[in-house]
N, C-alpha and C positions, 0 to 999 in steps of 0.2 A: 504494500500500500504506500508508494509516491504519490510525490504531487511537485507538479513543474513552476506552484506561484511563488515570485519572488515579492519580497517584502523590502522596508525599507522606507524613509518617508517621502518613495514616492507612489506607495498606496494613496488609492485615491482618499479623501479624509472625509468619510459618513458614515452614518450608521444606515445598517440596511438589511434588514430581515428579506430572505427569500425562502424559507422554512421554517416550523415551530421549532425550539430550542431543545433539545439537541436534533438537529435534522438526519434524517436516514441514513446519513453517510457517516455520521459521527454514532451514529446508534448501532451501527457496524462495527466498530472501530471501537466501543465501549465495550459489546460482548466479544473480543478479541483481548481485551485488556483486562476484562475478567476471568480468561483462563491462562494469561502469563502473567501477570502482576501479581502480587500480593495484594489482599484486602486490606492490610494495613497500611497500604500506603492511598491515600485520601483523593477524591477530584473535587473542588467547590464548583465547579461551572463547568459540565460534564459536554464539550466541544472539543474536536480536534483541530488544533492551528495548522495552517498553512503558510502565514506568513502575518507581520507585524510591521508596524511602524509609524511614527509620528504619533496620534493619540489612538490608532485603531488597529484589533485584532482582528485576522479573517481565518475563518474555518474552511472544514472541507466540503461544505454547503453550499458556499457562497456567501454566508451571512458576515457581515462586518461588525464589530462589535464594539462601542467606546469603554476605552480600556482607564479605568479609574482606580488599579492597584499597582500596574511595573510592577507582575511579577513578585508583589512585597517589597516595592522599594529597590527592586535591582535596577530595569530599565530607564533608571533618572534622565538619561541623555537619551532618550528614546531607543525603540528597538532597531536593531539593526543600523545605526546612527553612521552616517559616511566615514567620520576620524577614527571608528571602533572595526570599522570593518575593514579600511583600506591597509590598516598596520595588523589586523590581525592575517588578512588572508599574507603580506611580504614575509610576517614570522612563519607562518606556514610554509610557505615555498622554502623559509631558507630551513630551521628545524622546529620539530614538535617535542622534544624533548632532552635533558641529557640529564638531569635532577642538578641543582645549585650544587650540595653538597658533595657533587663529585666533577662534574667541570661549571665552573660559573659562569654569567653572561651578562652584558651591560641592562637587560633590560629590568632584570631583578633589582640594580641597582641604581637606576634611574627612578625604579617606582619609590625605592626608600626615600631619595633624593628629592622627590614630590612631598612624599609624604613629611620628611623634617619643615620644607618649606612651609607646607598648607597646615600643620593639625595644629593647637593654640601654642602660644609661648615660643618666645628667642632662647630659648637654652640649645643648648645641645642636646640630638636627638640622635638613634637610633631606631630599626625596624626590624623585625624577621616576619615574613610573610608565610601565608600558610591558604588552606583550600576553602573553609568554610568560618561563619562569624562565631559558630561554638568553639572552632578549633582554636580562633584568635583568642577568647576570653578563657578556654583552659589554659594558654601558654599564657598568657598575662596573669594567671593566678599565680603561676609555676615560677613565675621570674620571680612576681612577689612574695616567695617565701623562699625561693634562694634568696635572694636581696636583703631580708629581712631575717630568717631564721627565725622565723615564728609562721604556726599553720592556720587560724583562724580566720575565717574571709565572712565580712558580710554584707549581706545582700537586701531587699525589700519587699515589700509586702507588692504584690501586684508583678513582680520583675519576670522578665523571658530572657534567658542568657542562651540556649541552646538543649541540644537533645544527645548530647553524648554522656555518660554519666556521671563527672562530676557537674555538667551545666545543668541537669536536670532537676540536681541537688540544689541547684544555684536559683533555680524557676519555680514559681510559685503558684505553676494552676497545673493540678493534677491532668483532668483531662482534657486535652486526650493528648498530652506529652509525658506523665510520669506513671499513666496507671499500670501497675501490676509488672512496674519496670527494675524494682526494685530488691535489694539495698542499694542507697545511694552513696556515694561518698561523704564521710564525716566530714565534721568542723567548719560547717555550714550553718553562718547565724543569720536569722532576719531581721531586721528593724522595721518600724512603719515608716511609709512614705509617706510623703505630703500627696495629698489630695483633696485640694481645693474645694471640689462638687460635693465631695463627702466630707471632712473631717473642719473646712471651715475657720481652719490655724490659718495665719502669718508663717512664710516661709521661718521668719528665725523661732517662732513658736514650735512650728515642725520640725527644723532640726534641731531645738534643747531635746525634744520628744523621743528621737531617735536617739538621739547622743547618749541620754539618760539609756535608754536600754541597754545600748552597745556599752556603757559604762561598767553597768548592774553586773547584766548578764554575761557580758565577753572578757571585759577588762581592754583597755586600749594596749596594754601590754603584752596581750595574746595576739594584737589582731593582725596579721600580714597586710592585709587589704580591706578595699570598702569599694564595691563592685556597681556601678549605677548607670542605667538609662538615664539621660539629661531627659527627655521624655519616653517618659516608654510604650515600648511598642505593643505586643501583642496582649499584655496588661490593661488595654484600653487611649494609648496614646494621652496618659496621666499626666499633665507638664506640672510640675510642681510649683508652690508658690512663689514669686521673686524674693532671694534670698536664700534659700533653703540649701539650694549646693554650694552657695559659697562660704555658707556655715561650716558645710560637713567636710568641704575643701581644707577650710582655716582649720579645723578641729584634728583630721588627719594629719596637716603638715605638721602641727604644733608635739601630733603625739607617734610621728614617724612608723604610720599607716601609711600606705602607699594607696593614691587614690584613681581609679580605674574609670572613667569613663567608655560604656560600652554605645560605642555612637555607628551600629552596625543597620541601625534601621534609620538613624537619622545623621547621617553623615550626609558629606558631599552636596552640598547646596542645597538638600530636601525641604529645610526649615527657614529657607532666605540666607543664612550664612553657612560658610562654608563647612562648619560641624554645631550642632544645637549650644555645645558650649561656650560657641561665641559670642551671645546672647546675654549671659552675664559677666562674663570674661573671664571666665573661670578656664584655668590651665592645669587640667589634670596630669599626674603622674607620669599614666599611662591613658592610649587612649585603641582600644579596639574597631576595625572596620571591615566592613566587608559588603555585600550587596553594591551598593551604588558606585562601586571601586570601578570597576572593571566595565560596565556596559553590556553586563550578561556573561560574562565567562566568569569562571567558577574564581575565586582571589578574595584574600582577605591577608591582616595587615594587625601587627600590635607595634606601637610606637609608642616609646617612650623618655623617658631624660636617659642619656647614655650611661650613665652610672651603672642604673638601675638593670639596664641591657643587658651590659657587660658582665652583670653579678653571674650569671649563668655558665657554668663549665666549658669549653670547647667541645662541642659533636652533641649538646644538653638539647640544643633547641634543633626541629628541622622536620623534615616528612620526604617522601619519597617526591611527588607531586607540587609541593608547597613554594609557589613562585614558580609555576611552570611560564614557560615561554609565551606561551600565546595568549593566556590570561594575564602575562606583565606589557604586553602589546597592547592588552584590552583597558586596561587600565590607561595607562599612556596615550590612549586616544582620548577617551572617556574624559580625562580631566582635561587633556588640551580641549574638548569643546565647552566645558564647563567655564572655561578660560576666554574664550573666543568669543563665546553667544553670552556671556556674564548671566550662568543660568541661576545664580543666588536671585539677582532683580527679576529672574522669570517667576523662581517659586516666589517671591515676595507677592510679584500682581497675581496668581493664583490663585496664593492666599484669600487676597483684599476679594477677589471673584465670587471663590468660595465660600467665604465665612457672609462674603451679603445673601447671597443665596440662601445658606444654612440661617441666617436671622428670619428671613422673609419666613423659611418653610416654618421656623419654630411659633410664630406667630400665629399660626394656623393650624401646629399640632401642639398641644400643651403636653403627648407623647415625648415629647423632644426637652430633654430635662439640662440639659446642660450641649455646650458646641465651645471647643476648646483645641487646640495646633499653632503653631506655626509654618508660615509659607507652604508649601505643598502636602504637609502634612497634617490634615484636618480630621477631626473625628466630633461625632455627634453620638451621646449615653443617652439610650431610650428606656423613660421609667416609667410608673402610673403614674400616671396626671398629678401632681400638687406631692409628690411622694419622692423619694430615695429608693422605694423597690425596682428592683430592676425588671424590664419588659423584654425576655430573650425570644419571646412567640413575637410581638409585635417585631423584632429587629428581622426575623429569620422571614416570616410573610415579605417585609420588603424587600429583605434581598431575594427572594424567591423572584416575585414581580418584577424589581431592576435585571437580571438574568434573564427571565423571558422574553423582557421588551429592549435588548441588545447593549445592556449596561453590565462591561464584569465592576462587579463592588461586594468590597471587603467586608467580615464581623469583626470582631475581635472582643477583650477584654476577661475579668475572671467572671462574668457571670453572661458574656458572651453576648451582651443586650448593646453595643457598642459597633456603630457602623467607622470606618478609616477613608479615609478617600486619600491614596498616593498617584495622583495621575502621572505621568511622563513630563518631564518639564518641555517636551518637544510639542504639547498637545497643545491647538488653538482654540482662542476664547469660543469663537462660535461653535465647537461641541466640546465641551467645557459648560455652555447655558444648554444645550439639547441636553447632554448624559444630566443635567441637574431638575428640566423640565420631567423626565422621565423619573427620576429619584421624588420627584415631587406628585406626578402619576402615581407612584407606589404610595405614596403615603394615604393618600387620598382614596384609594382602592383599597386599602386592608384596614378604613379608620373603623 
């Protein structure tokens, strides 16, 4: 089962149903996928792509679809984006492989190069790169307790670090990433988060909150590290109060914790600046990335003060795979456009796009309890009317309806009542207002 459409943004950019959702060809392709795949590996919007690009998906239908997730945040520079693709296919012709650790190559070390420039703070930096944004936050726990000689890491209430099993340790919503996964790795503490919609503290209110626990209960003398989403992601796109991480920032350095920011879903222009910590100018330790690295090929990245790097043995850190070749291509394109189209000022008017939209619909759903992100990373928590409970039927009907009626869009959060919208920063206003008029259809259809 081929298919000859080329993708790229020069798909034409509409949405366009020419079949009900999932169309016969993709319903084909679904019972194909039920007898080689695994059931445990998940479909949210159960179409097969053909090709991508700009703000639209297209299946093997015909049907086009406006795409308001990237993937989770990977495709930031769009799919198949010209500067990602024209240095990926040159890496290709020349090699696909040889592992860093046994011959190395400029392109690995160009990304590092990038990354001291872009992630916060003039100090001196360091990077080792690796395949996924779990793998980046297990190797930044691993520096930080060589570094430190202490094993203690703590984490938050709400947080998603990954699915390998100290991350899993590290994440706080069982299902469907921890159940029946378990033992997890010890010496994994949580603190509460700030969450403004629920809890109603002042950022510095929040982090005495925290502070106080991790006091109590860990001792800052234990702690290797303090692990944190600046917003987090699959916890419901939580941004915490102003204030709060620069608290737990100062409170870290003062008690020589090492402070981790894991900015793997909101790196890379998604939030208007070039990582969410720039926002209140907090300059973490270390800081985790991965997704919007690269432009769709697999990369991810832990940077930190070189010190801290360096603590790590010779042959300590590394993967077979980790800064392969054409995923440090992919990157190096990905941030040259990010450079070139200034796509921080693109997620900013996104934002401002988004969040009027998300007022108007709240106006008209008292469903709609809170609408809280930065730049392209926006999320709306859906509860009962005038209440704090959460509404995960009312969330799951309209994404059901945005899906049918050719909108992919996101859930998320711990009690999964939590819509995301990560559009492509390549996608134009005018379907940008259609995929929201349709978001606004669903509302309106399952009130």
């Amino acid at each position: 089962m081929t298919s000859t459409a080329t993708g790229g943004p020069g798909l034409p950019q509409e949405r366009r149903l020419v079949t009900d959702i999932p169309g016969p060809l993709s319903q084909e392709r679904l019972d194909r996928k039920k007898t080689h795949v695994a059931d445990g590996v998940g479909t949210a919007l159960p179409v097969f792509v053909t090709a991508a690009g700009g703000g639209v998906i297209v299946d093997v239908d015909g049907n086009s679809l406006i795409d308001l997730g990237s993937g989770i945040a990977v495709t930031t520079v769009g799919n198949a984006a010209p500067e990602v693709v024209s240095r990926v296919q040159e890496q290709v012709a020349a090699f696909t492989h040889t592992c860093f650790m046994v011959t190395p190559y400029d392109g690995y070390v160009d990304v590092c190069a990038e990354l001291a420039e872009l992630t916060p703070g003039d100090h001196a930096k360091k990077s080792a790169l690796f395949n996924s944004g779990a793998e980046a936050v297990e190797n930044a726990v691993k520096i930080a307790r060589s570094a430190t000689g202490r094993d203690a890491v703590a984490v938050f209430d709400h947080a998603y670090h990954g699915r390998t099993n100290l991350t899993m340790a590290m994440t706080a919503k069982n299902m469907p990433y921890k159940h029946r996964f378990g033992p997890f790795a010890g010496e994994v503490y949580r603190a509460p988060m700030s969450y403004p919609f629920r809890d109603g503290l002042s950022g510095a209110d929040a982090a005495a909150r925290a502070i106080d626990v991790l006091d109590k209960q860990v001792g800052a003398d234990n702690l290797a590290a303090i692990a944190i989403e600046p917003i987090q992601g699959e916890g419901g796109f939580v941004v915490p109060a102003e204030g709060f991480l620069p608290a737990l920032s100062a409170w870290a350095s003062d008690n020589g914790v090492v402070f981790i920011a894991d900015e793997i879903q909101s790196g890379f222009c998604r939030t208007g600046d070039w990582f969410a910590c720039d926002h209140e100018g907090v300059v973490p330790d270390m800081i985790t990335t991965a997704k919007g690295i690269a432009g769709g090929m697999p990369l991810a990245g832990v940077t930190g003060r070189a010190d801290l790097m360096d603590a790590v043995h010779v042959g300590g850190l590394g993967g077979t795979y980790g800064g392969n070749p054409v995923a440090c291509a992919g990157a190096l394109g990905s941030i040259a456009a990010m450079k070139e189209h200034d796509l921080g000022a693109r997620a900013r008017a996104i934002g401002d796009l988004v969040r009027e939209r998300l007022l108007d619909l709240a106006e008209r759903h008292p469903v709609i309890a809170d609408i809280r992100g930065r730049g392209a990373m926006m999320a709306i928590e859906l509860c009962e009317p005038g209440t704090t409970t959460p509404d995960a039927a009312r969330a799951a009907a309209v994404n059901a309806h945005c899906h049918r009626n050719g909108v992919v869009t996101l859930t998320c959060g711990t009690w999964g009542n939590v819509f995301r919208f990560l559009p492509p920063l390549s996608i134009g206003d005018d379907l940008l207002h259609e995929a929201f008029d349709v978001v606004a259809d669903a509302f309106a259809a399952t009130a």
